[in-house]
N, CA, C and O of each residue as an XYZ file, in Angstrom:
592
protein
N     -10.438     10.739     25.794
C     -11.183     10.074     24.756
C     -10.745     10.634     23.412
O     -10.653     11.843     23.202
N     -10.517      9.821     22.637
C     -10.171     10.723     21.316
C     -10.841      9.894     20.133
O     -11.093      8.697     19.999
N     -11.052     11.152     19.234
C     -12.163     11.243     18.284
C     -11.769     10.854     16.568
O     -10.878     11.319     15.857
N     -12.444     10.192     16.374
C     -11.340      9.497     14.963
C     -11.766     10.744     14.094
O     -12.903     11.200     14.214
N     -10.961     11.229     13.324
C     -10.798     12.424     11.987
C     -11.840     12.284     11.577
O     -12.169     13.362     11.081
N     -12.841     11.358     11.441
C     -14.007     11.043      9.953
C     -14.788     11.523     11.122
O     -15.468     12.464     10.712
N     -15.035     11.298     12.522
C     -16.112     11.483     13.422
C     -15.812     13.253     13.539
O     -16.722     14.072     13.664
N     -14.651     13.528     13.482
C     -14.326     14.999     14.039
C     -14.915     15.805     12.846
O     -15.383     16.942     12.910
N     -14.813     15.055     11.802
C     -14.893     16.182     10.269
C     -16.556     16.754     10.386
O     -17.040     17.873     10.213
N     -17.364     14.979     10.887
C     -18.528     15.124     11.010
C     -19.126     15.873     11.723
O     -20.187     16.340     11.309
N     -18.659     16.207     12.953
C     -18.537     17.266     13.975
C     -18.932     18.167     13.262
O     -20.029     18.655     12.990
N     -17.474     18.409     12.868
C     -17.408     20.240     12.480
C     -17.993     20.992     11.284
O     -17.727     22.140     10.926
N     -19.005     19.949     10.633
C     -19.948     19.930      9.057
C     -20.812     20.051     10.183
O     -21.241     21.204     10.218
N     -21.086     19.619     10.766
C     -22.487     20.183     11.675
C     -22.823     21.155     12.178
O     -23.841     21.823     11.995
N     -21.411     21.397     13.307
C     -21.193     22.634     13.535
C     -21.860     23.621     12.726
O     -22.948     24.193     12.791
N     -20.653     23.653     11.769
C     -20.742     24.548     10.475
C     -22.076     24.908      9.734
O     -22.442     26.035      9.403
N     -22.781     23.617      9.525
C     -24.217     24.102      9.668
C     -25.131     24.031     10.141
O     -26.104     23.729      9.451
N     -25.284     24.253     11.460
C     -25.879     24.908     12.700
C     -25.823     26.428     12.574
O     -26.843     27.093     12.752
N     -24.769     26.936     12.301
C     -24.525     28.119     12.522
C     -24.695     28.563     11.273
O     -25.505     29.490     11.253
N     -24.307     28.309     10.322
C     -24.727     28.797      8.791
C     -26.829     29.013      9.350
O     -27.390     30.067      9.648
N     -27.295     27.939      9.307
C     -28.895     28.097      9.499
C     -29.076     29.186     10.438
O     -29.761     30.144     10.080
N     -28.358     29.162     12.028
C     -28.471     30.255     12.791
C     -28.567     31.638     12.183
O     -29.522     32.357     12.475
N     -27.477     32.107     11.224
C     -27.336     33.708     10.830
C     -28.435     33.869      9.790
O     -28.958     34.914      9.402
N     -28.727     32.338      9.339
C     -29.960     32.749      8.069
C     -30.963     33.018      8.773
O     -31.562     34.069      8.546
N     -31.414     32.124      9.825
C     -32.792     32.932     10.349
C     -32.679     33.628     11.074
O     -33.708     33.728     11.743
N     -31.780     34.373     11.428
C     -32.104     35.526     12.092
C     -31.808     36.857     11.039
O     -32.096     38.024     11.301
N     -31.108     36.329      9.687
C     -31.426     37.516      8.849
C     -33.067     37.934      8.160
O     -33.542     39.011      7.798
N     -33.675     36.390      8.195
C     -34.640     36.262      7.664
C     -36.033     37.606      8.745
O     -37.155     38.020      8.452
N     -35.335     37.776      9.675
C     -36.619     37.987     10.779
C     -36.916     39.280     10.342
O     -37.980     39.598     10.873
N     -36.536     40.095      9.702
C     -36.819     41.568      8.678
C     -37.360     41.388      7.530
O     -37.812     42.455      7.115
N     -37.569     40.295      6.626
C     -38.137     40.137      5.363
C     -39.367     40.433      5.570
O     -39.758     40.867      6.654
N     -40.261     40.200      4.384
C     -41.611     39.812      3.795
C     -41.891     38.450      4.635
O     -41.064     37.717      5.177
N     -43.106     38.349      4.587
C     -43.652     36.828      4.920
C     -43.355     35.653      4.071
O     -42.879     34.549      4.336
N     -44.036     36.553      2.272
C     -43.433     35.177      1.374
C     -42.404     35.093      1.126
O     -42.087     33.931      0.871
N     -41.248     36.132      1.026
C     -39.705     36.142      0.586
C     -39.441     34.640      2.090
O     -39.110     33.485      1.824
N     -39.622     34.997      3.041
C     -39.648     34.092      4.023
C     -39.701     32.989      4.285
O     -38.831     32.405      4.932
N     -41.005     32.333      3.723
C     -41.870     31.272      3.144
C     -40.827     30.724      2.037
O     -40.377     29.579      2.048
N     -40.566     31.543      1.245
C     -39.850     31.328      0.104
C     -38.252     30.342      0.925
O     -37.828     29.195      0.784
N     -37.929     31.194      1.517
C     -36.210     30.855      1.886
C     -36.662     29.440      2.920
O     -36.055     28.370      2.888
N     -37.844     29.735      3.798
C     -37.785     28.088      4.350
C     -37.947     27.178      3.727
O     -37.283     26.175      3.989
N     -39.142     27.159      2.372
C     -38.710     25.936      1.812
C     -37.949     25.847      0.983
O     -38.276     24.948      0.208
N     -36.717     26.510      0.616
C     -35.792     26.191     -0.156
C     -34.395     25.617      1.292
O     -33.310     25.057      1.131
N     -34.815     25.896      2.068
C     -34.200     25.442      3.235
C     -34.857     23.266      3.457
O     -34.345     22.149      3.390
N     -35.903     23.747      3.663
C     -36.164     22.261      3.637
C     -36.139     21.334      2.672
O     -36.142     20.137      2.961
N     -36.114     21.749      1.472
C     -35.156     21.212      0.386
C     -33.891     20.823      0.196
O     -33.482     19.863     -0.457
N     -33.309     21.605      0.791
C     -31.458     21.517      1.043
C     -31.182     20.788      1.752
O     -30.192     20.085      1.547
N     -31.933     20.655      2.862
C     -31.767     19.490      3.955
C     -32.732     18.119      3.447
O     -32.728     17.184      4.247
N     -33.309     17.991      2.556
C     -34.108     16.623      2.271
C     -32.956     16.432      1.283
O     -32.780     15.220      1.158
N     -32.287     16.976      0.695
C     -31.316     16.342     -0.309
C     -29.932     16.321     -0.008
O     -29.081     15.923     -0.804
N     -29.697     16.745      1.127
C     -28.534     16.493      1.877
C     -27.859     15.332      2.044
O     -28.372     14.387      2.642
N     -26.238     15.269      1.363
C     -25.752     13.815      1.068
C     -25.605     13.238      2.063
O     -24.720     13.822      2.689
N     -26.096     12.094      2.800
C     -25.573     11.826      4.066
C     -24.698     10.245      3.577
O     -24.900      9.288      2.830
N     -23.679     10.718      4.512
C     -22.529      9.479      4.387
C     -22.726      8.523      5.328
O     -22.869      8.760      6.527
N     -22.739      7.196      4.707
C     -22.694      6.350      5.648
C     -21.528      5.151      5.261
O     -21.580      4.731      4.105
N     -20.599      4.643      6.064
C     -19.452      4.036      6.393
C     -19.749      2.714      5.815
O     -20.610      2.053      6.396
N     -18.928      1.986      4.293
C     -19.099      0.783      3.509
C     -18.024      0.155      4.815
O     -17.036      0.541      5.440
N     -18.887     -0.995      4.757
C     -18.444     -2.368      4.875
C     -17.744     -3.169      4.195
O     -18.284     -3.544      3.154
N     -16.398     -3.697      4.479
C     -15.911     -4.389      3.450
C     -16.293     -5.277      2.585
O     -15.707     -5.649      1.568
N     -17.376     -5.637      3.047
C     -18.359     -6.967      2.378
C     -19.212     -5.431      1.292
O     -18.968     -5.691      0.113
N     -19.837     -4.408      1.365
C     -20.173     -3.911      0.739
C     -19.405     -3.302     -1.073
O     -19.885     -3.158     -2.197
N     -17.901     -3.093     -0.395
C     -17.299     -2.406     -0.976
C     -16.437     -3.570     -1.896
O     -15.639     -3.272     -2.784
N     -16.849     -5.212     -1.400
C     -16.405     -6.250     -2.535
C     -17.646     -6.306     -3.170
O     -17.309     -6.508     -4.337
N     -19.148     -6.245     -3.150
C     -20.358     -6.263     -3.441
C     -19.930     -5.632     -4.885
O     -19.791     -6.313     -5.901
N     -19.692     -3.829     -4.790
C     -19.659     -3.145     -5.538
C     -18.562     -3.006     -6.661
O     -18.720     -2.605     -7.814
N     -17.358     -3.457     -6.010
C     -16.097     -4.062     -7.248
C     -16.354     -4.438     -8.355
O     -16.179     -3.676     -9.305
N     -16.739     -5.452     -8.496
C     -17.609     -6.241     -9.675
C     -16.648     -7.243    -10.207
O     -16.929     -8.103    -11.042
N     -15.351     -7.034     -9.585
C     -13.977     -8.005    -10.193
C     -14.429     -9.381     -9.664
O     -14.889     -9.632     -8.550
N     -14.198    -10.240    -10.717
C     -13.903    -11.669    -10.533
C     -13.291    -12.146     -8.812
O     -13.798    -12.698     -7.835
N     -11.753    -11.485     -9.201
C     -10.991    -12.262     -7.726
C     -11.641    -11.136     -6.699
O     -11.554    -11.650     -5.584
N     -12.230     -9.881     -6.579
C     -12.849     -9.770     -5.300
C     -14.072    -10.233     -4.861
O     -14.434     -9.882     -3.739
N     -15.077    -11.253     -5.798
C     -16.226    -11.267     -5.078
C     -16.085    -12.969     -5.627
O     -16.977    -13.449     -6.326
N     -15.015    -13.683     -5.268
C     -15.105    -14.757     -5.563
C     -16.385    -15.998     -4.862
O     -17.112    -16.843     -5.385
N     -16.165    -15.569     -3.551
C     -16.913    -16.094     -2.063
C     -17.903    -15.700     -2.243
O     -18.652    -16.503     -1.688
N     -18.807    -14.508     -2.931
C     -19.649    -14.047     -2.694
C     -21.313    -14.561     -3.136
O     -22.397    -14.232     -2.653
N     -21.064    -15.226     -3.931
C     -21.944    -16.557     -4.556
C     -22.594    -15.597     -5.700
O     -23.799    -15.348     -5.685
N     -21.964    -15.222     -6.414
C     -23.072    -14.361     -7.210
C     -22.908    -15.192     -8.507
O     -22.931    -14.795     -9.672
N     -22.774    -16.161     -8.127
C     -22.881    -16.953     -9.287
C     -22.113    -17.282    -10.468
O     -22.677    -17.489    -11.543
N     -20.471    -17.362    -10.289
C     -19.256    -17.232    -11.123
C     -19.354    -18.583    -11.462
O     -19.855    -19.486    -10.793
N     -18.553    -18.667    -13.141
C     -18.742    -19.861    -13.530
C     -17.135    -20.398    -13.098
O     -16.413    -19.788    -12.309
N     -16.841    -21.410    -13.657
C     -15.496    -22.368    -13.146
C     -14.321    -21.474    -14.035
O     -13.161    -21.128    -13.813
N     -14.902    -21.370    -14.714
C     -13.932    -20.670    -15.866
C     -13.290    -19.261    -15.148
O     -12.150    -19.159    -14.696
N     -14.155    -18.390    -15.167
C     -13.918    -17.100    -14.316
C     -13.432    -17.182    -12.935
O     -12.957    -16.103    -12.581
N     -13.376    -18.330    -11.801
C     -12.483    -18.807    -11.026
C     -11.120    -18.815    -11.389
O     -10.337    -17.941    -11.018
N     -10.763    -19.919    -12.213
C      -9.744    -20.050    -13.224
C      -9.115    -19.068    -13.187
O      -8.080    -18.907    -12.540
N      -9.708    -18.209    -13.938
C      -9.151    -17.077    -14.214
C      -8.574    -15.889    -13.294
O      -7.602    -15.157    -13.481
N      -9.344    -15.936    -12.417
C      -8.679    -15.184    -10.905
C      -7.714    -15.460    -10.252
O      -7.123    -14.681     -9.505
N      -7.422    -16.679    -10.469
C      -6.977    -17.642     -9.826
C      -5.373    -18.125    -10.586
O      -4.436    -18.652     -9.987
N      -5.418    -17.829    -11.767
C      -4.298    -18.160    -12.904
C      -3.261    -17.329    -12.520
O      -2.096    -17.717    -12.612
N      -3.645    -15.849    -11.954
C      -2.216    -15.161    -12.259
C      -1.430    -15.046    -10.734
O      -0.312    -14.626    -10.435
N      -2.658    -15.676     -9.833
C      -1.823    -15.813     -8.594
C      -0.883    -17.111     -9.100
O       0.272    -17.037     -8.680
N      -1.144    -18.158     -9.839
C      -0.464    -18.920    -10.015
C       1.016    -18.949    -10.535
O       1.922    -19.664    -10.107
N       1.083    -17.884    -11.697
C       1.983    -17.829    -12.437
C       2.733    -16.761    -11.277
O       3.887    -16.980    -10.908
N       2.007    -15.692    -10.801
C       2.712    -15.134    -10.020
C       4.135    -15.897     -8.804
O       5.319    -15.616     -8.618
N       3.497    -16.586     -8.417
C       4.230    -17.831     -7.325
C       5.464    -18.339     -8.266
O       6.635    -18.108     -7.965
N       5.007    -19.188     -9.654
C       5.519    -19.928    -10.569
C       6.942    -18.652    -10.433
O       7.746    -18.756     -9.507
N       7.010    -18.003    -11.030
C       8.462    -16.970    -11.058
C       8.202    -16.496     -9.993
O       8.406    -15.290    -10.136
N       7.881    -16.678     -9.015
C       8.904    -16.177     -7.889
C      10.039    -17.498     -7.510
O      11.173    -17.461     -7.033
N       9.304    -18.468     -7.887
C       9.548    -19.764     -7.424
C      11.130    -19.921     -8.313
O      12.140    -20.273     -7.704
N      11.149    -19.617     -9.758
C      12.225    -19.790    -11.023
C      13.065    -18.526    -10.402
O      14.145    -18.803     -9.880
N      12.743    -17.477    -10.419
C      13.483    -16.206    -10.127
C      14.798    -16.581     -8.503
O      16.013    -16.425     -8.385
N      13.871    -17.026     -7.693
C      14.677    -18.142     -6.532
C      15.264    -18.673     -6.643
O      16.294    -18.456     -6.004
N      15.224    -20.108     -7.706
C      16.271    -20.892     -8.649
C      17.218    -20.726     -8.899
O      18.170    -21.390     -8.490
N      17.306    -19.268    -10.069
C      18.037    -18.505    -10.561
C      19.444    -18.102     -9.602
O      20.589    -18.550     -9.673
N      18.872    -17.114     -8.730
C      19.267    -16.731     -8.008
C      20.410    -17.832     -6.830
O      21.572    -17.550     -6.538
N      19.707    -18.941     -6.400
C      20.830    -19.571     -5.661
C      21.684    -20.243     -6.321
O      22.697    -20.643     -5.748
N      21.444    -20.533     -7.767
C      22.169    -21.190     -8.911
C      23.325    -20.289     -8.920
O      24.476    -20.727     -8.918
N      23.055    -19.087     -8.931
C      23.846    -17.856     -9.455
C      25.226    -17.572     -8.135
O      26.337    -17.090     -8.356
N      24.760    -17.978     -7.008
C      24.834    -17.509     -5.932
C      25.972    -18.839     -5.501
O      26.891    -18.638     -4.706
N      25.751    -20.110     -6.121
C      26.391    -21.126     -5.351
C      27.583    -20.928     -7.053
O      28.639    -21.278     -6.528
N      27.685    -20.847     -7.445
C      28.723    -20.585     -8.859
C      29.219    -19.729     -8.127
O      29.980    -20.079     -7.224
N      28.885    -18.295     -8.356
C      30.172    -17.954     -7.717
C      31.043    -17.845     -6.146
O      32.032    -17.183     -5.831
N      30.157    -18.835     -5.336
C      30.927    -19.465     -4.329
C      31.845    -20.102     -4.587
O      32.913    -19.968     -3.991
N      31.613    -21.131     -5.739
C      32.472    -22.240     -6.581
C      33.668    -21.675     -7.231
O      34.736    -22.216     -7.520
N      33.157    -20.179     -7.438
C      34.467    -19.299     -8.787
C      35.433    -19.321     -7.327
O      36.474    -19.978     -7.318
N      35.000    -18.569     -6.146
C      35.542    -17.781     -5.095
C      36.705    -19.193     -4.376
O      37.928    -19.124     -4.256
N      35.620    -20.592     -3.934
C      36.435    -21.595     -3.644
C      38.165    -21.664     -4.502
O      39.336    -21.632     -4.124
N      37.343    -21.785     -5.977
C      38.197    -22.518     -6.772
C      39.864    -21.525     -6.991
O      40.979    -22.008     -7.188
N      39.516    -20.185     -6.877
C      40.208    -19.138     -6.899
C      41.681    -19.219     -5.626
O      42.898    -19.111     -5.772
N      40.653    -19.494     -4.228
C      41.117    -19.811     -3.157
C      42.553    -20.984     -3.057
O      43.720    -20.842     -2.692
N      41.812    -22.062     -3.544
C      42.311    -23.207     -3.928
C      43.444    -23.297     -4.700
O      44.289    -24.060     -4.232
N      43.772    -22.677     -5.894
C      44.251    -22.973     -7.201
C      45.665    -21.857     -7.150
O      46.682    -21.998     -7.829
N      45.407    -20.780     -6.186
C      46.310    -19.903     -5.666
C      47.548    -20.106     -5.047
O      47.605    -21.199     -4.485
N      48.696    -19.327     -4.947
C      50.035    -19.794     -4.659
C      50.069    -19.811     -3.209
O      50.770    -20.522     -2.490
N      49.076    -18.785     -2.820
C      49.376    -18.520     -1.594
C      48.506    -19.571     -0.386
O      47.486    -20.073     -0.857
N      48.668    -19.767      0.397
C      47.734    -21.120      1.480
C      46.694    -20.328      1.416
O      46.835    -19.226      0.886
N      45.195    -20.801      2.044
C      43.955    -20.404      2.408
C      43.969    -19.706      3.907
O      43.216    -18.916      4.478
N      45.261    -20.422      4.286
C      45.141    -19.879      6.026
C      46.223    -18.550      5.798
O      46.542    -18.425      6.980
N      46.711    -17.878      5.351
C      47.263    -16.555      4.720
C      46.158    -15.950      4.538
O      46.358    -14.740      4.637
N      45.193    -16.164      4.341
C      43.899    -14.634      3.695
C      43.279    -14.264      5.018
O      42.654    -13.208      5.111
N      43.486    -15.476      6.553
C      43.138    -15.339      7.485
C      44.264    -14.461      8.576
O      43.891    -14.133      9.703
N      45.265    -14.237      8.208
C      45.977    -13.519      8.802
C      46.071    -12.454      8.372
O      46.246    -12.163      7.189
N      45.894    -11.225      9.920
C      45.551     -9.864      9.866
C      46.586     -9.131      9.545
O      46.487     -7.906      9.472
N      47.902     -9.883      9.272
C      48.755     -8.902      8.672
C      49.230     -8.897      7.369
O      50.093     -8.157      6.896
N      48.308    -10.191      6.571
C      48.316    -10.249      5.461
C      46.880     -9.355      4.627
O      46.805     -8.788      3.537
N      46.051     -9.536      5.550
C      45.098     -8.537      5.362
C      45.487     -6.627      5.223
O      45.054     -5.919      4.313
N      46.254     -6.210      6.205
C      46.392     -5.073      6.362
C      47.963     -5.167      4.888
O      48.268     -4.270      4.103
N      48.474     -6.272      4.995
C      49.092     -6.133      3.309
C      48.883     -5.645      2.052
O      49.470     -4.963      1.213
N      47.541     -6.394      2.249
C      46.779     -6.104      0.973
C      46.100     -4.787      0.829
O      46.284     -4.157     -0.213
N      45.232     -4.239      1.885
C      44.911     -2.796      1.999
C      45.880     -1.866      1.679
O      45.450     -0.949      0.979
N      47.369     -1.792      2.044
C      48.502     -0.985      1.801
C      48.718     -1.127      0.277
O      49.067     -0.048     -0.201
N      48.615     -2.172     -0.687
C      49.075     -2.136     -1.763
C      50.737     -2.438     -1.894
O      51.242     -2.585     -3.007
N      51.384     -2.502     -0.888
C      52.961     -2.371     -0.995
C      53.470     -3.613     -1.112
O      53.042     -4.640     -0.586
N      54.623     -3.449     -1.989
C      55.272     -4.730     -2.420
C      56.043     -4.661     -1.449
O      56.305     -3.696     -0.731
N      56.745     -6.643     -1.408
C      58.066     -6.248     -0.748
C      58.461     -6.293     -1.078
O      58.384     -6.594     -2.269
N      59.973     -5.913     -0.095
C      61.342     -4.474     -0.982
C      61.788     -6.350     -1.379
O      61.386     -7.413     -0.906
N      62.986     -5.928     -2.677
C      63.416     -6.435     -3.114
C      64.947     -6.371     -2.213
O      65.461     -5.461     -1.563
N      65.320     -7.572     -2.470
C      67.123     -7.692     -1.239
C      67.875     -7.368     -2.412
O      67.781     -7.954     -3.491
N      68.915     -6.031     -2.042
C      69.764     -5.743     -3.066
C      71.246     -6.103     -2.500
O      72.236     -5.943     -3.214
């Protein structure tokens, strides 16, 4: 069985004071009556104001946001305008991704067109760039010898 971290932490804060209270009252058992009196209710004080945590709900934790686009659903009564407005920069957001895309295959089919036209316009055939010993040509850098 295994114990999620937030349940284990809770654990070991308990633990921890269990045993903290344990060594206090048994230091307490040598005092005065009122020094005594005294330390229990400053004890039952500590424990009435003791923070106790309890685990938000996502519906809680949009409650408390107070933002427009997180509590859109929530009916608290937003006007059309403030919709709008939540709502605008997802729009524009999309809008350039949408142009930035554009851009990009515009950019992308040009210089396919440079690369074609390059291909094309060249002395050498297209079916030469496909042969591996014109390939390993070009890697070498070496001219050929000239016939003397």
């Amino acid at each position: 069985m295994k114990i999620s971290p937030q349940k284990r932490s809770v654990i070991l804060e308990d633990r921890f004071g269990l045993k903290t209270a344990s060594y206090l009252s048994a230091g307490t058992a040598g005092l005065p009556h009122d020094i005594s009196e005294r330390l229990r209710s400053a004890r039952v004080q500590a424990v009435s104001k003791r923070k106790i945590t309890t685990t938000q709900t996502a519906g809680a934790v949009v409650h408390s946001g107070g933002s427009a686009a997180l509590t859109w659903g929530s009916g608290e009564g937003l006007s059309w305008w403030s919709r709008i407005g939540s709502v605008l920069p997802l729009i524009a957001l999309v809008a350039g991704l949408l142009v930035i895309n554009s851009f990009q295959s515009d950019n992308r089919t040009q210089e396919l067109a440079e690369v074609d036209a390059a291909l094309l316009t060249d002395d050498l055939p297209p079916a030469a760039f496909a042969d591996p010993g014109f390939v390993q040509f070009l890697k070498t850098g070496s001219q050929p010898a000239s016939p003397q």
